[in-house]
C-alpha positions in Angstrom: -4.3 26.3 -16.7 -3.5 24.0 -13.8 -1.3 21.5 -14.2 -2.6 17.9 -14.3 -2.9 15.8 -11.3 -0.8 12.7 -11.7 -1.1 9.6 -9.2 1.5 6.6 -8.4 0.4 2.7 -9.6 0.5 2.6 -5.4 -1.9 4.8 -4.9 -4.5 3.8 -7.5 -4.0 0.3 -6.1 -4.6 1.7 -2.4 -7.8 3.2 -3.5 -8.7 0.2 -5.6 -8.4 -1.9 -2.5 -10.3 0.3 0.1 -13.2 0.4 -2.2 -13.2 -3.3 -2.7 -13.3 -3.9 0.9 -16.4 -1.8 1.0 -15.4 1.3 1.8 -16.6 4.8 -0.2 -14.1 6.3 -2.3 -15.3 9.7 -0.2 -14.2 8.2 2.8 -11.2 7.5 1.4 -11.0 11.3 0.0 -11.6 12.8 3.6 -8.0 11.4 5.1 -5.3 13.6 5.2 -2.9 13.6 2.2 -5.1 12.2 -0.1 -6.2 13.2 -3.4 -9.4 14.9 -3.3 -12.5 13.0 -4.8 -12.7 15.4 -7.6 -9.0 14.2 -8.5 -9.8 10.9 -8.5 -12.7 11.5 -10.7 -10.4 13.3 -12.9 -8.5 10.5 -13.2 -10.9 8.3 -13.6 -11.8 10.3 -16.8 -9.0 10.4 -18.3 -7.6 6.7 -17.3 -9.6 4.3 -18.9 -7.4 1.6 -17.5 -8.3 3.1 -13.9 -11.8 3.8 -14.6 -12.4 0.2 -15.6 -10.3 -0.6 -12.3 -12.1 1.4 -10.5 -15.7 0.1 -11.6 -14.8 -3.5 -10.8 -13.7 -2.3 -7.4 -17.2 -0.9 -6.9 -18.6 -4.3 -7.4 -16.6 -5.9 -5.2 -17.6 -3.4 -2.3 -21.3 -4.6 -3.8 -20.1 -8.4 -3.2 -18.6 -8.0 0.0 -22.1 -5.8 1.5 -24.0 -8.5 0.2 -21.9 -11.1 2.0 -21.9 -9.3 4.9 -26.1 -9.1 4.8 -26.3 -12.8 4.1 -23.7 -13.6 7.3 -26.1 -11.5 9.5 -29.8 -12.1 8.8 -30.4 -13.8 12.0 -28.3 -11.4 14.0 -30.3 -9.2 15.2 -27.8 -6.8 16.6 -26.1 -6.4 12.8 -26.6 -2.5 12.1 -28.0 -1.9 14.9 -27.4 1.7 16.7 
């Protein structure tokens, strides 16, 4: 058996901020020298604390989207490609 992956109050706080900012926790993932999103849903499961965290993070990204939409309705180049 593997040992168990461990993370710093640093790092859950980094990845509590990116996703509350509106960024994907996959995103975050995909940089170099970070946990893998399977870690962090590791952790997630057996951190309470962090999965709670990590929930009202996700709401936050929610918030800030929704702001964002609202800011843009009449500009018509918003999302645009």
């Amino acid at each position: 058996m593997g040992r168990k992956p461990t993370y710093s109050a640093v790092e859950r706080q980094e990845i509590l901020d990116w996703i509350a900012e509106g960024k994907t926790l996959a995103d975050y993932c995909r940089q170099e020298g970070k946990p893998k999103y399977s870690v962090v849903m590791i952790w997630r499961k057996n951190d309470p604390e962090f999965a709670e965290a990590l929930d009202l993070a996700l709401v936050h990204s929610q918030s800030y989207w929704e702001s964002m939409l609202l800011a843009n309705l009449e500009n018509r180049g918003f999302n645009s490609r």
